[in-house]
Structures are given as C-alpha cells and as structure tokens.
C-alpha positions in Angstrom: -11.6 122.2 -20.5 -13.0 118.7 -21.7 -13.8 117.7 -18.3 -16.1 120.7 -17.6 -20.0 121.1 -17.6 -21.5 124.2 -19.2 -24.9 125.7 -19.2 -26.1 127.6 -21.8 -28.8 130.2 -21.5 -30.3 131.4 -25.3 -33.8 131.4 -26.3 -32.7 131.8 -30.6 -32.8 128.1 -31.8 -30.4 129.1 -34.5 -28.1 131.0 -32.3 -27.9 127.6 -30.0 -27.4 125.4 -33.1 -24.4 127.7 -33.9 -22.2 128.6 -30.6 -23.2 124.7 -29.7 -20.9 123.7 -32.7 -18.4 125.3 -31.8 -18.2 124.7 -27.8 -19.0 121.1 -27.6 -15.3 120.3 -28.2 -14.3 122.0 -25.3 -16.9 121.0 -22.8 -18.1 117.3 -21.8 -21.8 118.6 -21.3 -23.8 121.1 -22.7 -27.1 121.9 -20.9 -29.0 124.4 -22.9 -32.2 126.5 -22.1 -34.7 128.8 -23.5 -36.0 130.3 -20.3 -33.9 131.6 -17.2 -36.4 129.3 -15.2 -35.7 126.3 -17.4 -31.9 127.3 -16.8 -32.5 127.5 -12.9 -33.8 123.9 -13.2 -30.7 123.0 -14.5 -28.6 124.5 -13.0 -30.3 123.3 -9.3 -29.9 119.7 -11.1 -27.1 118.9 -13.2 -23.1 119.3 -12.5 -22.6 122.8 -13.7 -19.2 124.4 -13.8 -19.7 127.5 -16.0 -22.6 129.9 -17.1 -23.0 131.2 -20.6 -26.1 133.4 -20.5 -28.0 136.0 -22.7 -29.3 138.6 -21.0 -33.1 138.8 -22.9 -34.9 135.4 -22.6 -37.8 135.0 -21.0 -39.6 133.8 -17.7 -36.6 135.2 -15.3 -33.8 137.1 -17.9 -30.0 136.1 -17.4 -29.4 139.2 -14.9 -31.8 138.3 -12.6 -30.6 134.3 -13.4 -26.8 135.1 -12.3 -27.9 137.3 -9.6 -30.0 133.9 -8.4 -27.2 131.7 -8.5 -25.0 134.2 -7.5 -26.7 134.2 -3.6 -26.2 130.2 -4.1 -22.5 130.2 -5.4 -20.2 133.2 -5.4 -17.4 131.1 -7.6 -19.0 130.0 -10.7 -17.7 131.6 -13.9 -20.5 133.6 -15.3 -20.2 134.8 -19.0 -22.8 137.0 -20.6 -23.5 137.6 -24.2 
C-alpha cells in the first residue's frame, strides 16, 4: 500500500491529527480536507487512488462527495466513517 495516494475527507482537526498518524505508513500521500468541496478540488487535481470520507462535513457532505465522484469513476475504493 506504500505506493498509493489517499484522500481524506474530516472536518475535526484532532480527529485528522490522529487517523493521519496512523495511515501515513501505509500511504505515500495523504491529501486531507475539511469541506466535501475542498475534497472535490483534490480529488479533480491530485493522483487519488482511495477515498476515506466522513459523512457530516460541510459545503457538499461525503454522500453527496462519493456520489460525485462516483458519476466520474465507478472503481475507486470509497471508505466511509
């Protein structure tokens, strides 16, 4: 799993800080953001190989997020919390 990119939706700065600790030696990247917008960004951007997504942020929750990326890319591994 070293080689792979994830994206991390949470909008709890300590909650970040803590499952961040424990992924980032499993994963090369680790994009992280607050919003479902700020994730969309990302995800539209960046090298993404996996979703890791709350489902209560704001500006565009993680349901409506997967559901999005979902009309772009029916493979991607999508994990809620």
């Amino acid at each position: 799993m070293s080689k792979l990119n994830l994206l991390y939706l949470e909008d709890d700065l300590e909650v970040v800080e803590d499952v961040i600790f424990f992924l980032k030696r499993f994963f090369s990247n680790i994009y992280t953001a607050g919003t479902g917008k700020d994730a969309y960004k990302i995800y539209t951007e960046k090298d993404v190989d996996i979703l890791l997504l709350e489902f209560n942020v704001p500006k565009m929750n993680g349901a409506s997020l997967a559901r999005k990326i979902r009309e772009e890319n029916k493979k991607i591994p999508i994990i809620f919390l």
